[in-house]
PDB file of N, CA, C and O in Angstrom:
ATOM      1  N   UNK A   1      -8.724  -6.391 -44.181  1.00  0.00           N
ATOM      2  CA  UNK A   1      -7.621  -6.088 -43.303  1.00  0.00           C
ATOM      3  C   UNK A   1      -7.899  -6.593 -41.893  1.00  0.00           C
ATOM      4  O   UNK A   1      -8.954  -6.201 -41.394  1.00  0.00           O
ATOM      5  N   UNK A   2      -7.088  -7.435 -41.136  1.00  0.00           N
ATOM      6  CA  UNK A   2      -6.548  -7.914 -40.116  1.00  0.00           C
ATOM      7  C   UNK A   2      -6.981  -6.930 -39.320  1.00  0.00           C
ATOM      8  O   UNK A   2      -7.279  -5.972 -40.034  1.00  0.00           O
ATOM      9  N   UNK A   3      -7.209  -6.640 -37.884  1.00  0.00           N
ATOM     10  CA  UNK A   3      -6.798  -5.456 -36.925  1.00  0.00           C
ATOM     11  C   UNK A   3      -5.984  -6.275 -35.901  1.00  0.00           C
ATOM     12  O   UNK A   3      -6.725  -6.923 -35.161  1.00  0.00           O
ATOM     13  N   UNK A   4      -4.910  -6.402 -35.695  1.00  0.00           N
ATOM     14  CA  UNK A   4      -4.520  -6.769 -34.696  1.00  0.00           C
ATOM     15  C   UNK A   4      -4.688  -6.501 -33.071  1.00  0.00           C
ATOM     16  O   UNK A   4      -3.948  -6.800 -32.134  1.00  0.00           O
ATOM     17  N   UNK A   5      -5.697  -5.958 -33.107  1.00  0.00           N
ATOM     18  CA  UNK A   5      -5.697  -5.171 -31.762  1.00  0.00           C
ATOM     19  C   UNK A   5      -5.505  -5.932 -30.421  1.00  0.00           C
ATOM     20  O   UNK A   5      -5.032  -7.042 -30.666  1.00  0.00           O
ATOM     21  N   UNK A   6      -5.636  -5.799 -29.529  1.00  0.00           N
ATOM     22  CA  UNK A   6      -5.472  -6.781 -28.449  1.00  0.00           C
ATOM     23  C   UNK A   6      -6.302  -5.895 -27.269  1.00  0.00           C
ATOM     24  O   UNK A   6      -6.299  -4.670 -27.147  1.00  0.00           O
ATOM     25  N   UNK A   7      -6.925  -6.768 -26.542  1.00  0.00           N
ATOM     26  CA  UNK A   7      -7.625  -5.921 -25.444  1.00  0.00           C
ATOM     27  C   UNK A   7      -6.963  -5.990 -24.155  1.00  0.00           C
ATOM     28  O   UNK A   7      -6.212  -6.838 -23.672  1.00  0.00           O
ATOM     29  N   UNK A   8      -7.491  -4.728 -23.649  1.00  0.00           N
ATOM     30  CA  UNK A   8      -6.092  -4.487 -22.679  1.00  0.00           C
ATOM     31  C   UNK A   8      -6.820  -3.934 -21.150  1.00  0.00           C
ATOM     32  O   UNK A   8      -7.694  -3.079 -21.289  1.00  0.00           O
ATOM     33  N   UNK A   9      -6.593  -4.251 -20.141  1.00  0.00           N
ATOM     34  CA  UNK A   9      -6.968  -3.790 -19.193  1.00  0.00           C
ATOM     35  C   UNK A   9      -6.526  -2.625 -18.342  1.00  0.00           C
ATOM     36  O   UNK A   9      -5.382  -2.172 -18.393  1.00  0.00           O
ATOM     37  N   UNK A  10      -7.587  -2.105 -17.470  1.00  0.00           N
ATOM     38  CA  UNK A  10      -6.345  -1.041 -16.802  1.00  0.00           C
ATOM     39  C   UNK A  10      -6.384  -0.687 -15.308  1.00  0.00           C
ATOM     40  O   UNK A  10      -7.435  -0.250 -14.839  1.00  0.00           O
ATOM     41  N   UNK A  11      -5.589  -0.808 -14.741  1.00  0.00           N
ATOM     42  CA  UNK A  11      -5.888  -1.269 -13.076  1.00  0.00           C
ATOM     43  C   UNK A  11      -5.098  -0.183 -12.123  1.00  0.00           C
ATOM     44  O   UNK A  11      -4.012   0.342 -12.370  1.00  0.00           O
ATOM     45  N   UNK A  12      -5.904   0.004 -11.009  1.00  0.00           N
ATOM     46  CA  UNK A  12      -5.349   1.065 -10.129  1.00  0.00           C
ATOM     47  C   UNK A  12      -5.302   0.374  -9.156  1.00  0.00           C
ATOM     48  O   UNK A  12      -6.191  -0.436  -8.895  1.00  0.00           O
ATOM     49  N   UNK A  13      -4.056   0.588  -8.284  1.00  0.00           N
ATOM     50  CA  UNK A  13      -3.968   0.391  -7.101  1.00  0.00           C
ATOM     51  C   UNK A  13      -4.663   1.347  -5.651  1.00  0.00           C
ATOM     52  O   UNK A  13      -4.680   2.577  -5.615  1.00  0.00           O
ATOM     53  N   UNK A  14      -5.045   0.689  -4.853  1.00  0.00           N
ATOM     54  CA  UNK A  14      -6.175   1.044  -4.269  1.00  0.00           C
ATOM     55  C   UNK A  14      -5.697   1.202  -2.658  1.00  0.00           C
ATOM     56  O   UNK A  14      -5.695   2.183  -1.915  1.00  0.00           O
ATOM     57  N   UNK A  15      -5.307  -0.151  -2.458  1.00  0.00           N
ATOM     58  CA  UNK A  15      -4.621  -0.344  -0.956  1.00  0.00           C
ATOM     59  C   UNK A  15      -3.127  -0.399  -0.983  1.00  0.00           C
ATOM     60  O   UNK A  15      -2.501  -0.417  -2.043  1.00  0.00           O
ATOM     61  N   UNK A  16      -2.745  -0.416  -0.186  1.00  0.00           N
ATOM     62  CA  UNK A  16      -0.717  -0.808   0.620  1.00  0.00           C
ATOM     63  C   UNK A  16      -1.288  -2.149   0.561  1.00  0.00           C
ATOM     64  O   UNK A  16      -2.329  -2.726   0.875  1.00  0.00           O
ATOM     65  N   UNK A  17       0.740  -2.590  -0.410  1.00  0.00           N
ATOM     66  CA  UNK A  17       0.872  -3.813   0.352  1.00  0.00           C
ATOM     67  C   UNK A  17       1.380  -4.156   1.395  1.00  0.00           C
ATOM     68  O   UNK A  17       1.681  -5.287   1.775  1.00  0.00           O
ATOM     69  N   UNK A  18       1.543  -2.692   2.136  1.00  0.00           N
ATOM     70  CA  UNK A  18       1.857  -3.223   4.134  1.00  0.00           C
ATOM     71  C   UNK A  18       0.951  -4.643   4.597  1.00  0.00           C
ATOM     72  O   UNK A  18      -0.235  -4.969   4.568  1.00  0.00           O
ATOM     73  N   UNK A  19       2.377  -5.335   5.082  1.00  0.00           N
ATOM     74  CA  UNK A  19       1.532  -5.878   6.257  1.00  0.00           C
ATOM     75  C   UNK A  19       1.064  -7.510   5.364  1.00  0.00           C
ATOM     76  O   UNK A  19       0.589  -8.527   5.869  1.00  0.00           O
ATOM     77  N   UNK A  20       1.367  -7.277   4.131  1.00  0.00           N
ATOM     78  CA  UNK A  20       0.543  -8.375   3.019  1.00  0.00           C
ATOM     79  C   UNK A  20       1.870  -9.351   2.804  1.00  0.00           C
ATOM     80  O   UNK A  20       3.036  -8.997   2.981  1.00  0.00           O
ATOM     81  N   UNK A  21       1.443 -10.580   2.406  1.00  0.00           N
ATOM     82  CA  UNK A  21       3.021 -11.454   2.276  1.00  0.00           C
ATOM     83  C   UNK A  21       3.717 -10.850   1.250  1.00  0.00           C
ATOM     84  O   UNK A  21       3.498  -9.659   1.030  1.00  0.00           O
ATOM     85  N   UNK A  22       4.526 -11.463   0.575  1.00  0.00           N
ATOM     86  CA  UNK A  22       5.347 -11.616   0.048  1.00  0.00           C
ATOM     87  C   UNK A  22       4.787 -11.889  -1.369  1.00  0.00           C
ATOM     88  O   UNK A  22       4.911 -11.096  -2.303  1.00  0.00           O
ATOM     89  N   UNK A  23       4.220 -12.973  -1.436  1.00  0.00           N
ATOM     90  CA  UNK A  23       4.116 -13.397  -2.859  1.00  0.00           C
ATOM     91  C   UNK A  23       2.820 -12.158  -3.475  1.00  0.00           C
ATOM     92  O   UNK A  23       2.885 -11.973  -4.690  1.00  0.00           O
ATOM     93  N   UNK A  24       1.930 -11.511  -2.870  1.00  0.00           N
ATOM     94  CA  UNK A  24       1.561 -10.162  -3.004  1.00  0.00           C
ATOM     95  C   UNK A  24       1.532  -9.235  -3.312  1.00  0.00           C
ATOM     96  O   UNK A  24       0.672  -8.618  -3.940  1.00  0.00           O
ATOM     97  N   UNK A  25       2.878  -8.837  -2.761  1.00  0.00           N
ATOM     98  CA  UNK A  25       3.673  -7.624  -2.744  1.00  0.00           C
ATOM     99  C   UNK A  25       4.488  -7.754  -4.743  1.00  0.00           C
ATOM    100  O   UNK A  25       4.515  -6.806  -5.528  1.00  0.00           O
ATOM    101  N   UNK A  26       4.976  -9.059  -5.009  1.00  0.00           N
ATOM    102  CA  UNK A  26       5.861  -9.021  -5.660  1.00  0.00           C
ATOM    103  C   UNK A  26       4.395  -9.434  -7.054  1.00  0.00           C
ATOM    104  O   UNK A  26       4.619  -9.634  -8.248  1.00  0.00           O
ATOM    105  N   UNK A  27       3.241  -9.449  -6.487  1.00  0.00           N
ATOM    106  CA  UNK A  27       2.310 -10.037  -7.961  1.00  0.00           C
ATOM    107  C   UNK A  27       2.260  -8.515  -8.005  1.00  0.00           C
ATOM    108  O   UNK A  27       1.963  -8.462  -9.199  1.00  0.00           O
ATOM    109  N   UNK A  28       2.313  -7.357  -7.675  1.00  0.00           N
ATOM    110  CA  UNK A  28       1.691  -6.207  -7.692  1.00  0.00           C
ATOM    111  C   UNK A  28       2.930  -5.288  -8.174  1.00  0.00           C
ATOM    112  O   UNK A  28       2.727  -4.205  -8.723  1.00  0.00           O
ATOM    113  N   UNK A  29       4.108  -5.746  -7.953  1.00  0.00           N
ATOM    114  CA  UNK A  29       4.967  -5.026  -9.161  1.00  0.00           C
ATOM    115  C   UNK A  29       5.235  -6.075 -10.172  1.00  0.00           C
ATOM    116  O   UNK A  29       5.930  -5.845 -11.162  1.00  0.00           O
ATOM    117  N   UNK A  30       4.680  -7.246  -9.927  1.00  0.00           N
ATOM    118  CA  UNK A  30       4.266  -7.661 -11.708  1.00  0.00           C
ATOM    119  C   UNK A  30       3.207  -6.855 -12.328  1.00  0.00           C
ATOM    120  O   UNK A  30       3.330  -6.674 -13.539  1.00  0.00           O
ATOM    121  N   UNK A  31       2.513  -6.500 -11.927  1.00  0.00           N
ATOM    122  CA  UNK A  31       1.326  -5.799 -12.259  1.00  0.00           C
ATOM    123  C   UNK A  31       1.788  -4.350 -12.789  1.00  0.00           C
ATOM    124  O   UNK A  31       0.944  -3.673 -13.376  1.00  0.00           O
ATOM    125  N   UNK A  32       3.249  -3.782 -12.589  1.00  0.00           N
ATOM    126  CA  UNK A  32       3.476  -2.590 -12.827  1.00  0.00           C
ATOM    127  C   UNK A  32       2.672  -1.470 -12.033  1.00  0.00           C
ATOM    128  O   UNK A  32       2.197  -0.432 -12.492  1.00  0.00           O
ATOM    129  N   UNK A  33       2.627  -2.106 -10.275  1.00  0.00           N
ATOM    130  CA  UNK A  33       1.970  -1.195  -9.421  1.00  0.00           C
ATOM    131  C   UNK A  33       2.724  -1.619  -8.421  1.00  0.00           C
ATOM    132  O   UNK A  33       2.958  -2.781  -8.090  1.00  0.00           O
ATOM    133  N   UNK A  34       3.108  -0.591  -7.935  1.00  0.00           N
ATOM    134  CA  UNK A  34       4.012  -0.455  -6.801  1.00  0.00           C
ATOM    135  C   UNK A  34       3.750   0.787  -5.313  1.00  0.00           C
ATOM    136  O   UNK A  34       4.429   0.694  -4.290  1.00  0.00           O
ATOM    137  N   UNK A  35       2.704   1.821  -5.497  1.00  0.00           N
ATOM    138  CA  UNK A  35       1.886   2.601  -5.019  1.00  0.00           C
ATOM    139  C   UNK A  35       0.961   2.763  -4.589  1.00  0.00           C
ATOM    140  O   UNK A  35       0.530   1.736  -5.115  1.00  0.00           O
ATOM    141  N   UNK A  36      -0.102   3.221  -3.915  1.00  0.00           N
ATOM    142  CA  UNK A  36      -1.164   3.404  -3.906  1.00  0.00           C
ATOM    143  C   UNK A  36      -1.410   4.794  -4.790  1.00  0.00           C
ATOM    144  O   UNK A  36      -0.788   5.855  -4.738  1.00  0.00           O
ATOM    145  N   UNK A  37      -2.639   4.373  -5.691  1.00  0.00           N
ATOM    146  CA  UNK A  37      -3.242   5.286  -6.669  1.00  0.00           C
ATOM    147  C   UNK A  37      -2.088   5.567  -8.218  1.00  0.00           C
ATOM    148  O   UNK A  37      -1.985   6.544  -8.960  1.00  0.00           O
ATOM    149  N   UNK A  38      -1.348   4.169  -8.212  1.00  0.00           N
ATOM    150  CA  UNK A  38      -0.776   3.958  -9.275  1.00  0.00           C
ATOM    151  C   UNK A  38      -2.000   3.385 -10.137  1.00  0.00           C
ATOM    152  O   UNK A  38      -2.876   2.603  -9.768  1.00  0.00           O
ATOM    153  N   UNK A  39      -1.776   4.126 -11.668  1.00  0.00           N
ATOM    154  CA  UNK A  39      -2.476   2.697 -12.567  1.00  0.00           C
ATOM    155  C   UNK A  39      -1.531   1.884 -13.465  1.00  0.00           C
ATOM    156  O   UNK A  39      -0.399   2.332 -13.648  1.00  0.00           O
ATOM    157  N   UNK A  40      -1.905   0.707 -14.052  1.00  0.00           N
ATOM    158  CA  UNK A  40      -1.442   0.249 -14.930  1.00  0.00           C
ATOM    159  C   UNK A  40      -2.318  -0.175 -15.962  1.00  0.00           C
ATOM    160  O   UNK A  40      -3.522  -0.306 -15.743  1.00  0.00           O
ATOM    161  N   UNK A  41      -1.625  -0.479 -17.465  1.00  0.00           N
ATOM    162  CA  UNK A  41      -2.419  -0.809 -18.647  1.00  0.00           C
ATOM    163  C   UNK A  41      -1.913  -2.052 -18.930  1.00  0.00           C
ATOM    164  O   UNK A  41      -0.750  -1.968 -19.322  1.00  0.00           O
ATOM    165  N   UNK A  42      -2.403  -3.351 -18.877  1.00  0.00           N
ATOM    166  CA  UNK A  42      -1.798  -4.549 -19.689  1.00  0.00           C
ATOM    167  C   UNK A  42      -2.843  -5.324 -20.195  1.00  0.00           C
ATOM    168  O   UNK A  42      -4.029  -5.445 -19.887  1.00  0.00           O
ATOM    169  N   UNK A  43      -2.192  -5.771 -20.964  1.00  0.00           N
ATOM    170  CA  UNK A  43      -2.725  -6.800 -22.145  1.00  0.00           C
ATOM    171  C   UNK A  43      -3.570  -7.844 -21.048  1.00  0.00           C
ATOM    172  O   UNK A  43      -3.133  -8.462 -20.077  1.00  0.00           O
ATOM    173  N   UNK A  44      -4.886  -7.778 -21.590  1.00  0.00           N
ATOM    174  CA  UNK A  44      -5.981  -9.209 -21.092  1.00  0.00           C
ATOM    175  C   UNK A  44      -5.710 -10.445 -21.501  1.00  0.00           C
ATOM    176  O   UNK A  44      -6.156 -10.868 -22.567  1.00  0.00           O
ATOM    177  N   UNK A  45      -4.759 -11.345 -20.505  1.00  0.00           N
ATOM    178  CA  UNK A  45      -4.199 -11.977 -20.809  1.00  0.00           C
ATOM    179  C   UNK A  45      -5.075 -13.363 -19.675  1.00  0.00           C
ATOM    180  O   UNK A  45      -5.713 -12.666 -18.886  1.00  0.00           O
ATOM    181  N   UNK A  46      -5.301 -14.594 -19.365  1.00  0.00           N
ATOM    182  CA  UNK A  46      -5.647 -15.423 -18.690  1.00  0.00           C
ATOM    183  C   UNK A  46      -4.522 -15.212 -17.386  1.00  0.00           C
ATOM    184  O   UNK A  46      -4.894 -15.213 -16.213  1.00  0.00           O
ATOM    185  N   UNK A  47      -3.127 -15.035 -17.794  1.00  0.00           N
ATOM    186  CA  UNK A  47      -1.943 -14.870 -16.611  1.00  0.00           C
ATOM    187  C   UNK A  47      -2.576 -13.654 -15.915  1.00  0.00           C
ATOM    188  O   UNK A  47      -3.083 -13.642 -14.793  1.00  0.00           O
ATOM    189  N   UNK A  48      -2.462 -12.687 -16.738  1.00  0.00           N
ATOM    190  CA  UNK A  48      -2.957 -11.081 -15.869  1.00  0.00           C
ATOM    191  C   UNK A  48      -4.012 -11.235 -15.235  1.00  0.00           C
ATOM    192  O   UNK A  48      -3.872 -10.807 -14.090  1.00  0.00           O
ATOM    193  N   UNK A  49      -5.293 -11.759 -15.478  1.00  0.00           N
ATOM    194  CA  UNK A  49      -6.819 -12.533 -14.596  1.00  0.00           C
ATOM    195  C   UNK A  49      -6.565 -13.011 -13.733  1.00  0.00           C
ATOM    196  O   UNK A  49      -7.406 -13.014 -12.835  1.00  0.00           O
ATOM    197  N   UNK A  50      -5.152 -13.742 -13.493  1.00  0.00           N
ATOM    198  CA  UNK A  50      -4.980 -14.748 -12.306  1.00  0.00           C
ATOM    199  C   UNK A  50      -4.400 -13.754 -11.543  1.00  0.00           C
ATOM    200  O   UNK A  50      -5.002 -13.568 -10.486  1.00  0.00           O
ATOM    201  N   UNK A  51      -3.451 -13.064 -11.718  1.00  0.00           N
ATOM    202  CA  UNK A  51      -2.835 -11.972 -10.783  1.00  0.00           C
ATOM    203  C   UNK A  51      -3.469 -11.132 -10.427  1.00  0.00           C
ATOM    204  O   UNK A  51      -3.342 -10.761  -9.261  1.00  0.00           O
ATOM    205  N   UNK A  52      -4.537 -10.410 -11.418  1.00  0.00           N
ATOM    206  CA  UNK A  52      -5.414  -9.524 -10.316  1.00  0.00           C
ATOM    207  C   UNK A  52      -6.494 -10.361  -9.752  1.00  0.00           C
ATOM    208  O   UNK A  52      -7.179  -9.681  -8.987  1.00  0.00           O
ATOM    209  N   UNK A  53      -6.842 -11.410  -9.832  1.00  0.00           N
ATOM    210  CA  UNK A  53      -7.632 -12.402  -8.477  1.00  0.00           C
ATOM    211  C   UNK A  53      -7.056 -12.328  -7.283  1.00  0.00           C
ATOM    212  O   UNK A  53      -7.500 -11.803  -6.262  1.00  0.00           O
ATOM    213  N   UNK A  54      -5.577 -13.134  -7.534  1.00  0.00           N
ATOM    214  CA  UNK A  54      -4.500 -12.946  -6.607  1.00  0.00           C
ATOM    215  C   UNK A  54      -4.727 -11.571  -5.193  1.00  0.00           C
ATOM    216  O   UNK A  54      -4.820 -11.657  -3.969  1.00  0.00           O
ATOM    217  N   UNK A  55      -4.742 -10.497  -6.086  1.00  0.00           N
ATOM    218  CA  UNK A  55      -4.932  -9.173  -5.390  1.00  0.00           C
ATOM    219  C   UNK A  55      -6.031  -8.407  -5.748  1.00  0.00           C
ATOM    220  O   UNK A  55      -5.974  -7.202  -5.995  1.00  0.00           O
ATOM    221  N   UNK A  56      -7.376  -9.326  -5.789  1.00  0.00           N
ATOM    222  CA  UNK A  56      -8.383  -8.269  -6.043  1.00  0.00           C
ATOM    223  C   UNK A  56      -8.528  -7.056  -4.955  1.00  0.00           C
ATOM    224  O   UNK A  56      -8.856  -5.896  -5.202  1.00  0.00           O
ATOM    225  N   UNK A  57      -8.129  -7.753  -3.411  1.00  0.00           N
ATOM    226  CA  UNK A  57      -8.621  -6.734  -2.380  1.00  0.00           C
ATOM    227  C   UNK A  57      -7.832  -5.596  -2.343  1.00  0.00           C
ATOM    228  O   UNK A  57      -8.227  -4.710  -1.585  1.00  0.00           O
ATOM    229  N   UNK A  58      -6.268  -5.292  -3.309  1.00  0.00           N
ATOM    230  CA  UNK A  58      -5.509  -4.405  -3.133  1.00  0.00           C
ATOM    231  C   UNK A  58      -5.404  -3.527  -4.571  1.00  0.00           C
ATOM    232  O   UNK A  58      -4.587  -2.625  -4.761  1.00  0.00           O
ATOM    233  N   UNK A  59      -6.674  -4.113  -5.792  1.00  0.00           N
ATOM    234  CA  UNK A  59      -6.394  -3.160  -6.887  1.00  0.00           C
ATOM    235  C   UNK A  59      -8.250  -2.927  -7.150  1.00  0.00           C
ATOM    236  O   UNK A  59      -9.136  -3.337  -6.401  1.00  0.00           O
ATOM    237  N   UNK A  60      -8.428  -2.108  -8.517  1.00  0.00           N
ATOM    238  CA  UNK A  60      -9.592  -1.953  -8.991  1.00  0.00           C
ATOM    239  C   UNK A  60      -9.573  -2.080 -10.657  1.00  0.00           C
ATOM    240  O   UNK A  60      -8.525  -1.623 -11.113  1.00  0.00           O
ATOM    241  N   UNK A  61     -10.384  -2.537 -11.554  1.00  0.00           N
ATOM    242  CA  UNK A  61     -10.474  -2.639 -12.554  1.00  0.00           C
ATOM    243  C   UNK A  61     -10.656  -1.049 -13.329  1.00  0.00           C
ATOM    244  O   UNK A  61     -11.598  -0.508 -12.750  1.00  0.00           O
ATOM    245  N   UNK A  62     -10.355  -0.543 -13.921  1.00  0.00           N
ATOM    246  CA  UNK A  62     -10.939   0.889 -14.351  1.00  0.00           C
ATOM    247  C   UNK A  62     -11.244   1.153 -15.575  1.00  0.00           C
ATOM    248  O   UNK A  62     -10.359   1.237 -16.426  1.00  0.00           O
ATOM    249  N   UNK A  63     -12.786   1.358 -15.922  1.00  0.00           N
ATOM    250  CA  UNK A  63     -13.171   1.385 -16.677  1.00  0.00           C
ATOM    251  C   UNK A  63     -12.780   2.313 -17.890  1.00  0.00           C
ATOM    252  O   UNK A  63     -11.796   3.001 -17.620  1.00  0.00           O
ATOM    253  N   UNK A  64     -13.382   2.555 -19.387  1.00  0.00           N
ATOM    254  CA  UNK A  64     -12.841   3.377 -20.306  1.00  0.00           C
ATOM    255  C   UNK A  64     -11.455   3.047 -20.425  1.00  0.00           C
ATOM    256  O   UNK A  64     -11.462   3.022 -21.656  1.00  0.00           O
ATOM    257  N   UNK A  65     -10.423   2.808 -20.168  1.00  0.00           N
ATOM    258  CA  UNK A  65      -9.391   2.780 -21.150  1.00  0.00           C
ATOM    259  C   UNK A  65      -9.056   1.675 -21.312  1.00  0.00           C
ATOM    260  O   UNK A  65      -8.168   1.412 -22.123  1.00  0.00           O
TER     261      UNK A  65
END
C-alpha cells in the first residue's frame, strides 16, 4: 500500500508587516498569516520555501506538527 502522505510545514507569524512593502505583506497572506502569533500548516512545497525565504525575518518554522 501506497501512503500518500505529503509533508507539511507549519509556520507562525512572529513580527507586523507594518512598515514592510507590499509584495511582503501580500506573500504573508499567501502564507495564510495575516497576524502576529497566527500559525499556518501547508504543504512543503519548493513555492512555499521560496515564500517563507521571502519573509524569513517576519515568520518561524515550528516544530512537531
Amino acid at each position: 500500500m501506497a501512503e500518500n502522505s505529503k509533508k507539511m510545514v507549519a509556520l507562525q507569524q512572529t513580527r507586523s508587516p507594518i512598515g514592510r512593502p507590499g509584495e511582503q505583506r501580500a506573500t504573508l497572506i499567501g502564507l495564510n498569516l495575516n497576524k502576529v502569533g497566527r500559525t499556518s500548516s501547508l504543504e512543503d512545497t519548493p513555492a512555499v520555501r521560496g515564500m517563507i525565504a521571502k519573509v524569513a525575518h517576519l515568520v518561524r518554522v515550528v516544530e512537531g506538527k
